[in-house]
C-alpha positions as CSV (number, residue, x, y, z in Angstrom):
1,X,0.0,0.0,0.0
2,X,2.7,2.5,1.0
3,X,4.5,1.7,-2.3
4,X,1.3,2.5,-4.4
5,X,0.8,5.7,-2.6
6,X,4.6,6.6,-3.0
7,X,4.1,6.3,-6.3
8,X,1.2,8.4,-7.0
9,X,2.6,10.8,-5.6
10,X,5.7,10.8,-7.8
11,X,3.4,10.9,-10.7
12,X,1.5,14.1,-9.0
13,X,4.7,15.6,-8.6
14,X,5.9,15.3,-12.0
15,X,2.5,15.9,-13.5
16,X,2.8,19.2,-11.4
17,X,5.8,20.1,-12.2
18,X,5.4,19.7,-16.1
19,X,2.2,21.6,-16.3
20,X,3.9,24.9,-14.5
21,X,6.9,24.9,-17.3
22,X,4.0,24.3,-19.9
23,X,2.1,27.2,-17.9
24,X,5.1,29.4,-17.3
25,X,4.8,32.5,-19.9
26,X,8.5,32.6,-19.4
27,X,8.8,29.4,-21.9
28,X,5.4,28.8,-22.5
29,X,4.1,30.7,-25.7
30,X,0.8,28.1,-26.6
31,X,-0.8,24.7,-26.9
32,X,-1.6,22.3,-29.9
33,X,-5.1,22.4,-28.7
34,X,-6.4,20.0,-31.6
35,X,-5.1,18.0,-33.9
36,X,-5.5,15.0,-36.9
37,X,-2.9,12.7,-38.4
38,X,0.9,13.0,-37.8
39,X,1.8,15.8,-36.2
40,X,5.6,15.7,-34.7
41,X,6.5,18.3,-31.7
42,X,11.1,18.9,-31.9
43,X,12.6,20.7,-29.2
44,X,15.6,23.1,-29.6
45,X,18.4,20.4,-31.4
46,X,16.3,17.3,-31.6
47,X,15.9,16.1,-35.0
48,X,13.6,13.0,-34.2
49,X,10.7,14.8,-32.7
50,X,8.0,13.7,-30.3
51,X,4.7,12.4,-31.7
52,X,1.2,14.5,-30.7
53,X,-0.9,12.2,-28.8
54,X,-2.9,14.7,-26.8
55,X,-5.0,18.0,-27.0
56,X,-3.8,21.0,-25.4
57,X,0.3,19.8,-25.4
58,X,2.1,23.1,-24.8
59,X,4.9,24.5,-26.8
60,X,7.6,25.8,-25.4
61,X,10.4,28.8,-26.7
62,X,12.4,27.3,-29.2
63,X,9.8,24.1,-30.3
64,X,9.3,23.5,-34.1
65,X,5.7,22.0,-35.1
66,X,5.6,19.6,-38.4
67,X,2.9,18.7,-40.1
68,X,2.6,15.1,-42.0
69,X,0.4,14.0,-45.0
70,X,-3.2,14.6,-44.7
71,X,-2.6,16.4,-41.0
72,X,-3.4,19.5,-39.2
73,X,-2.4,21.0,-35.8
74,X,-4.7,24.1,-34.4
75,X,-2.1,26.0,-32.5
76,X,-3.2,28.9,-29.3
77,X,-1.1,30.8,-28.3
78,X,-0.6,32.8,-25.0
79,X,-2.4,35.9,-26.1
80,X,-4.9,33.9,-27.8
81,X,-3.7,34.1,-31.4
82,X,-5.1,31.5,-33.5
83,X,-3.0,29.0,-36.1
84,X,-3.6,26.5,-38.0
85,X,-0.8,24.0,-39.7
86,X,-2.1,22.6,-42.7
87,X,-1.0,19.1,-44.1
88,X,2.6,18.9,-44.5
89,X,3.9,22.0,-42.6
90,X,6.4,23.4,-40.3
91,X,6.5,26.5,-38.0
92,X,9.2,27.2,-35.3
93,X,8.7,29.6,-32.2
94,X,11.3,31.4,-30.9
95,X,9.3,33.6,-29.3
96,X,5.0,33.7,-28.5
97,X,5.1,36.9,-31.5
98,X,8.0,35.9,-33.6
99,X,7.4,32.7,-35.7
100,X,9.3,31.3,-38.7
101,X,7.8,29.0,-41.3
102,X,9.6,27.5,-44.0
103,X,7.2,24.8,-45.7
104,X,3.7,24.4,-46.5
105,X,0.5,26.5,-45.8
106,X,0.1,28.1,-42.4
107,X,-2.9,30.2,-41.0
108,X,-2.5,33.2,-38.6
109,X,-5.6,35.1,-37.1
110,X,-3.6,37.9,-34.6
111,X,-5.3,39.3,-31.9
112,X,-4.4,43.3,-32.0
113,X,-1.9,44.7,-30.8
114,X,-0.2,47.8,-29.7
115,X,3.0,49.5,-31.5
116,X,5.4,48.2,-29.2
117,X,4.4,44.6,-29.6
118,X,3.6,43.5,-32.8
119,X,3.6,40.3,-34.2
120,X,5.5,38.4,-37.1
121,X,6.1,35.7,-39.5
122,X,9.9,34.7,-40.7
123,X,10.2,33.1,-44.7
124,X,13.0,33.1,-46.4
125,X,12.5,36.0,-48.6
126,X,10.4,38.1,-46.3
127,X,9.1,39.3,-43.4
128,X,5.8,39.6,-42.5
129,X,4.5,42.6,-39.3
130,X,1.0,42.8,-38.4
131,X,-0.4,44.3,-35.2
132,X,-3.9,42.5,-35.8
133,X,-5.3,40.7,-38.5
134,X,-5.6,37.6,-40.8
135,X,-3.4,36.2,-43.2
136,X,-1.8,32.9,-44.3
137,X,1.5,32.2,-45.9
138,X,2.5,29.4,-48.2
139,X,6.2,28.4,-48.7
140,X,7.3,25.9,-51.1
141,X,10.6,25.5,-52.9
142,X,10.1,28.3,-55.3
143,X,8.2,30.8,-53.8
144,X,6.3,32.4,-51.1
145,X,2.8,33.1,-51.1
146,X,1.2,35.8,-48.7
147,X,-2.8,35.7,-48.4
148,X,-4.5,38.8,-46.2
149,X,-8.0,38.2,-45.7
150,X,-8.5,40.7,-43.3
151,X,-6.5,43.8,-41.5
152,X,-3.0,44.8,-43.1
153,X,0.1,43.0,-43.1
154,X,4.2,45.0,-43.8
155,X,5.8,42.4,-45.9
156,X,9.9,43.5,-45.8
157,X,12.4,41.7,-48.1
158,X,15.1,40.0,-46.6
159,X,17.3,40.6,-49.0
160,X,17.7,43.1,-51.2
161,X,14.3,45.2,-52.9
162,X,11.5,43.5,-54.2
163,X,10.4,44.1,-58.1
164,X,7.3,45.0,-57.6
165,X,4.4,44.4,-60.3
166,X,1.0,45.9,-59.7
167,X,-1.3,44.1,-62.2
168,X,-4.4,46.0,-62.0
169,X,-3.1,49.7,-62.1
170,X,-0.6,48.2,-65.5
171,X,-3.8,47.0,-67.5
172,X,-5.2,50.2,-67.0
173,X,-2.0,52.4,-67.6
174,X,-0.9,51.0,-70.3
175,X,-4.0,51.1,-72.0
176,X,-4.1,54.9,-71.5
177,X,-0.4,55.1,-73.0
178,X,-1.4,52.9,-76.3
179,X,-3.8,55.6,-76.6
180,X,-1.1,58.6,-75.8
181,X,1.7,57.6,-77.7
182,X,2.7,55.5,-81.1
183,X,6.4,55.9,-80.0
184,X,6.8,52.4,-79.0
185,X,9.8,52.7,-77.5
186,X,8.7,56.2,-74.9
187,X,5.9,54.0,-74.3
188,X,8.0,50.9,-73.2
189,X,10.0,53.1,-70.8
190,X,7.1,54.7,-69.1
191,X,5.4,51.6,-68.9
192,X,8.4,50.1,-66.9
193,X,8.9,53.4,-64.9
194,X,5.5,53.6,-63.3
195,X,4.5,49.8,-62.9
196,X,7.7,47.8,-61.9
197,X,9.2,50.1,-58.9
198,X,11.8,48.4,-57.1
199,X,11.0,49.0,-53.0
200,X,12.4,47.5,-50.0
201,X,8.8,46.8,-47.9
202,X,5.2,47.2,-49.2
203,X,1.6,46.7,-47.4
204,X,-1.0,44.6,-48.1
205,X,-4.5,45.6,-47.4
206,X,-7.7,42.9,-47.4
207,X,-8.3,40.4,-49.8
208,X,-4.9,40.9,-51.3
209,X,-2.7,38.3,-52.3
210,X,0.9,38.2,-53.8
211,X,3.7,35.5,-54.6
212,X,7.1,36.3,-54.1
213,X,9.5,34.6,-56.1
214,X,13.6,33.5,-55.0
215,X,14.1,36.1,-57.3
216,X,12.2,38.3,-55.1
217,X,9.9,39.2,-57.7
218,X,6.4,40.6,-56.4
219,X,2.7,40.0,-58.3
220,X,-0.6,39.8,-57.0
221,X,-2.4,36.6,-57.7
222,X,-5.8,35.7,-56.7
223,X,-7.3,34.2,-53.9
224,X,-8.1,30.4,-54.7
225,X,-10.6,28.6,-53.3
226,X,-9.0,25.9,-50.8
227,X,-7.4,29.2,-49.0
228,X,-11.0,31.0,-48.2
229,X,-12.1,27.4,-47.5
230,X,-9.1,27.3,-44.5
231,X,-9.8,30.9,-43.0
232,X,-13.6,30.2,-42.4
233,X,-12.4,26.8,-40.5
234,X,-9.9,29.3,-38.7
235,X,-12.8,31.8,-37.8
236,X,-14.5,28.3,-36.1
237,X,-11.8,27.9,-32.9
């Protein structure tokens, strides 16, 4: 009897003990508070990971989540920002407010926030401020792909200026120059003057969506469907 009760209370200690460092803003920034398929937790230098078994497993500074096929993990974090890891993704967390993601689709909904404190998102051509708002970002091995659905998001090159295209405004410009001048080549030059500017950080308002090449080109694409689909189930938890 006294060795079972020696024992629970071992396990209460260590229980206890575990829960405070998960519960300890000092390390803690959030919890995997749902989650489907394979979903690996690494700690700082540990390239094996630990498999998810349970809801609400906290993450500590430093942590990596990964995503495998056909899985998700719902992350909250301390101040109640929302994520979501889509299938076959990765985000690392150095910090509760300063994330880095370098594969796959990942989901952000950023509770507001002051101008001391902001919040943002590490690629490796970009990156991304917001002080409240919602936005995903897609890496792959090509590209980057930044979504805002609603709010603002500062997107600042890492490298380098961005070549920035601005599709809309260039249909309508360079209709209005076709019409202005049959110098082809006064044409070509304004054209390239006032629609590729070359600029080290830009802003992105709602319902705007751009890819950014290695190249660290810059064009607005449209929203597709799969990514409105993901920010309604991000609007659920």
């Amino acid at each position: 009897m006294k060795n079972i009760i020696f024992f629970l209370l071992i396990v209460f200690f260590s229980f206890s003990a575990y829960s405070a460092q998960n519960l300890d803003n000092e390390s803690c920034v959030g919890w995997i508070i749902d989650f489907k398929g394979i979903v690996k937790i690494y700690k700082e230098n540990d390239f094996r990971g630990s498999v998810v078994k349970d809801n609400n497993t906290g993450i500590l500074k430093g942590f990596a989540i990964k995503t495998g096929l056909k899985s998700e993990a719902k992350v909250d974090l301390i101040d109640d920002t929302k994520i979501i890891l889509t299938e076959k993704s990765s985000a690392i967390f150095p910090k509760y407010n300063d994330i880095l993601t370098d594969n796959g689709t990942v989901l952000f909904k950023v509770t507001k926030r002051d101008e001391i404190q902001g919040f943002t998102v590490k690629t490796k051509t970009a990156t991304i401020g917001v002080k409240g708002t919602q936005f995903a970002v897609t890496v792959d091995n090509s590209s980057v792909k930044v979504f805002c659905k609603d709010g603002s998001v500062s997107v600042k090159s890492l490298k380098g200026e961005f070549k920035r295209y601005v599709k809309k405004e260039l249909d309508d410009y360079s209709q209005f120059l076709k019409d202005q001048f049959k110098d082809y080549s006064k044409y070509k030059k304004e054209l390239k003057e006032e629609f590729i500017k070359f600029v080290k950080e830009f802003d992105m308002k709602p319902d705007m969506a751009v890819v950014i090449s290695d190249t660290n080109e810059v064009k607005n694409i449209d929203f597709p469907e799969n990514i409105n689909e993901l920010f309604e189930e991000l609007n659920k938890f």
